[in-house]
N, C-alpha and C positions, 0 to 999 in steps of 0.2 A: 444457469437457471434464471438469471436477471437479464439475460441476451434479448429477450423478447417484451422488453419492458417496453411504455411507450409518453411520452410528455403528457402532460395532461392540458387541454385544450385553451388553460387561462395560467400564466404563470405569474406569481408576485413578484415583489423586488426582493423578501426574503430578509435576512437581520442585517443592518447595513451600519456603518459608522464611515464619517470622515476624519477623527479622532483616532490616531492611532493608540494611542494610552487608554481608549474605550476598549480595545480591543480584545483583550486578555482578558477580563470580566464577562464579556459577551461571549465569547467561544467557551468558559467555564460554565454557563448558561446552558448556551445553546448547540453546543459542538461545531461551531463554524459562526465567522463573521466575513461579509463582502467591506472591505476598506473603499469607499468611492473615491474620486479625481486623485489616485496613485501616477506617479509617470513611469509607466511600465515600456517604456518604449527600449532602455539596456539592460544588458544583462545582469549589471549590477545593483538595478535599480529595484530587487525582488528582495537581495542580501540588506539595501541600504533601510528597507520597511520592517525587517524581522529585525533588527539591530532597533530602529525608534520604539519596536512593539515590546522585545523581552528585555533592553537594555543589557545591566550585568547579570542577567540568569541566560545569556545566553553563550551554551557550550559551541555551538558552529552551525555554521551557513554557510556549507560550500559552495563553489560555483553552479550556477540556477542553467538548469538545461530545459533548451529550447522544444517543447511539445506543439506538432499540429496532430497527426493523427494519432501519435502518441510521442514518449521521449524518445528523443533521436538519438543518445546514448544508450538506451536499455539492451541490455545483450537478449538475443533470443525475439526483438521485435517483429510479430509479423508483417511481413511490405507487403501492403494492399492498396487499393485506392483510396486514398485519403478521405476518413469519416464516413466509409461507406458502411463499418462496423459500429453495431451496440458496444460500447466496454461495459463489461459489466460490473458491478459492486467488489470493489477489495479494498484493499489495504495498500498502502505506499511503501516503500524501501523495505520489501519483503526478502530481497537477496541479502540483508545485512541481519537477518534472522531474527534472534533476538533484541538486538540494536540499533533495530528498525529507527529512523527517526519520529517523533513526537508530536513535531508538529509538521504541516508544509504548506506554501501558499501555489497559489495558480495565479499569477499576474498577466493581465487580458493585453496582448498589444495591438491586435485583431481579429476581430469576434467574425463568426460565419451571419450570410446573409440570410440564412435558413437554417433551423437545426443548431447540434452543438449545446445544446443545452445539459449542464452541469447534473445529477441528482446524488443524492447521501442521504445512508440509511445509519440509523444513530445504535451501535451496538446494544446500548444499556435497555433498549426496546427490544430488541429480537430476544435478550437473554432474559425479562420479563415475560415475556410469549409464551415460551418453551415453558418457565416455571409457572405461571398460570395451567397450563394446558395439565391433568393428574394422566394423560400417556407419557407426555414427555419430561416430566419433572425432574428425573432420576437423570436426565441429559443438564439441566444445569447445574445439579453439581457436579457431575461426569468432568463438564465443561472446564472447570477450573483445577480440575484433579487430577487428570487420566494426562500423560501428555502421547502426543503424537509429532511425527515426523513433517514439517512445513518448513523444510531445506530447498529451497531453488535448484538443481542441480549445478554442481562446481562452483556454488556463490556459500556462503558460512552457513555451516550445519546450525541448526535449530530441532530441538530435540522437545518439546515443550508444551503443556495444554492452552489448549486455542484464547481461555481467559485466564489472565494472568494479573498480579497486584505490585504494584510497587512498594516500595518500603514507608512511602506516606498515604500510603490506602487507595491510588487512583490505579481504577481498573484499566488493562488491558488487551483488548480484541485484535483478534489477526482473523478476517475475512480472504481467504486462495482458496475460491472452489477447483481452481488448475493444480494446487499443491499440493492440499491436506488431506494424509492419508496415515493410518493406524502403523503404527513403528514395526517393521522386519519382527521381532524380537516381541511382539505384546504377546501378554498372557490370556488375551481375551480378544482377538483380531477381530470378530463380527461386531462383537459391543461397542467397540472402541469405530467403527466401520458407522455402525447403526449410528450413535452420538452425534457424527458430522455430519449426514447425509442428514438429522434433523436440525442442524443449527444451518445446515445450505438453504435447507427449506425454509427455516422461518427466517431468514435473512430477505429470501426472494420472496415472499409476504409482507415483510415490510417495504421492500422497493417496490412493489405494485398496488401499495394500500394507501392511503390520503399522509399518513404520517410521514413519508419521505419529502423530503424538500428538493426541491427544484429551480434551479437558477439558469438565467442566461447572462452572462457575461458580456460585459460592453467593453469596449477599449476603457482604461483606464480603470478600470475595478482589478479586483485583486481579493483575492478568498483565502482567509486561512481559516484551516482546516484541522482540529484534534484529529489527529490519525490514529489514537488510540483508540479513539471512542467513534468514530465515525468511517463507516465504506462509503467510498465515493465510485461513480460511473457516469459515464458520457454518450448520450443519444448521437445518432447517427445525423449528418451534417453532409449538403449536395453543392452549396456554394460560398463564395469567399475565400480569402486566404487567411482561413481561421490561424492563428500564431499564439503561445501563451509562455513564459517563464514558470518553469517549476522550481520551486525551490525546499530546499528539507531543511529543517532545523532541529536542532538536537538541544533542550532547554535542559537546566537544572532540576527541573520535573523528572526528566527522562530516567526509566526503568536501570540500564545499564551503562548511560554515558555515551561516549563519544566512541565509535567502532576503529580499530585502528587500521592504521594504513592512511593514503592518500585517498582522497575524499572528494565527492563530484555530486549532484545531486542526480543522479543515476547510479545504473549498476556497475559502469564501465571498471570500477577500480573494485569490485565487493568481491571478487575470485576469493574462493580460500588458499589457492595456491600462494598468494600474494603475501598472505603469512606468515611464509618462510622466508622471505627475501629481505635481507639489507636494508639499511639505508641507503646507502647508494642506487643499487638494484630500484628499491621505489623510486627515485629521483629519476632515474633512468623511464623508467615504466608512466611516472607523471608525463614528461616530455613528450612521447609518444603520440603521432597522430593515433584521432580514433578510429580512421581504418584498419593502422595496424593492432592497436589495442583489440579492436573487433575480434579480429583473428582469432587470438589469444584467449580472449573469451569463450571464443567458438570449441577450440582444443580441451578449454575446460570445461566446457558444460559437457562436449562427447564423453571425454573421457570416466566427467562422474556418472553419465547416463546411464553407460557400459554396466558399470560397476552396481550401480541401482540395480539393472534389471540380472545381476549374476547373482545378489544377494536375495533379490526377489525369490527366485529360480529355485536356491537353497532354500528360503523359508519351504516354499509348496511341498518340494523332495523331501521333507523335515516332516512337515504337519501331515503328507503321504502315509511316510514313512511309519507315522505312530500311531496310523490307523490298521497296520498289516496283524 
């Protein structure tokens, strides 16, 4: 829905600090801060900003994986020509379900010559939308209520409504117009169908409306990002060797902590099969080139694919069924 967004003709510099200790105030504000002159040029150098920014509230900051057209670890990546795609508006570490991480920065090591520009849409605005609107009102409380199915296929089951609160009151937004869909199992499959198809909609109302923010990133900036509270997406880019560090962090804020298992800031390690395995077995599976990791990935997304669409198959035959 937000595929066909477009920059808007004049962009600002947006909420910016060179103060890392500003930081955490500014993003509680505003759902995002740009950190200027960062040295994003290692890879370490994305983990070494989340550590000055959360200090001791911070739970981890795995290894920062390298994004041009997208993350080069994400299992299931479409290979395309680099920036030839809109991304549009989601949410970040959606394969770790509910354990998604909290916060995550994008550290610039090389910005495109053209294009490439950053936008975020701020949840707590689309879910004001909906409840302003007296058609759609009955969707934001739906919203925080009703859960629905927004599992990655073969990545950790997520069973859960798309808003969700923490134990210290900070709300939770999961933006997958590619995922989110009404559970095998609801007792209300259109309603629960209808609900999402309006928070897609007023999400991609906000990315097309003056309230989303817009950024282009220079070498040496660096955005963190509340992933709770803000969908992020990426305009389409025709030149330079755009390059950036992703990185996830999981703070003391966060909903349920640190997801177990070995840990990357992609999905390469999020399989739920990986669950079952040892200590050893992870050690083994850490080591792992990410080609052969790939693989592995690959086995497991089929496999849970399969099994989706066999369970699908039985709802229809079911809901058929009990209309004979």
């Amino acid at each position: 829905m937000t595929e066909s967004v477009r920059a808007p003709a004049a962009i600002g510099r947006g909420v910016r600090t060179a103060d890392p200790s500003a930081v955490r105030a500014l993003v509680r504000e505003h759902g995002y801060c740009v950190v200027e002159g960062h040295d994003c040029s290692a890879e370490q150098s994305a983990a070494r900003l989340a550590g000055e920014i959360w200090g001791a509230d911070l739970l981890a900051a795995p290894g920062a994986c390298e994004v041009r057209d997208g993350a080069v670890g994400d299992d299931g990546l479409a290979q395309e020509e680099a920036g030839a795609r809109v991304i549009g508006v989601h949410s970040d570490g959606f394969a770790y379900g509910d354990s998604l991480p909290d916060f995550f920065l994008l550290a610039c090591v090389a910005h495109s010559d053209s294009g490439g520009e950053n936008f975020l849409v701020d949840g707590t605005k689309v879910l004001a939308d909906i409840e302003a609107d007296a058609a759609t009102r009955w969707a934001a409380e739906a919203l925080q209520a009703r859960p629905i199915d927004q599992t990655e296929a073969g990545k950790r089951p997520s069973i859960s409504p798309i808003v969700q609160q923490t134990s210290a009151g900070r709300l939770m937004f999961r933006h997958l117009p590619f995922l989110q869909q009404p559970c095998a199992d609801s007792d209300d499959f259109d309603r629960d169908q209808e609900m999402i198809d309006i928070f897609h909609r007023a999400t991609a109302a906000q990315a097309a409306g003056p309230d989303a923010a817009w950024l282009k990133l220079e070498a040496g900036d660096a955005v963190v990002i509340d992933n709770y509270r803000m969908f992020h997406g990426r305009a389409p880019y025709s030149s330079g060797d755009r390059m950036l560090w992703r990185q996830w962090v999981w703070s003391t804020d966060s909903a349920h902590g640190v997801p177990g298992g070995p840990l990357y800031s992609d999905s390469r390690f999020a399989d739920e099969a990986f669950l079952q395995l040892g200590q050893e077995e992870l050690d083994e599976l850490a080591a792992l080139p990410l080609s052969e990791l790939r693989l592995i990935n690959q086995e497991n997304r089929e496999g849970a694919t399969l099994g989706r669409r066999n369970g699908e198959a039985a709802r229809l035959a079911a809901a058929s069924n009990s209309k004979l």
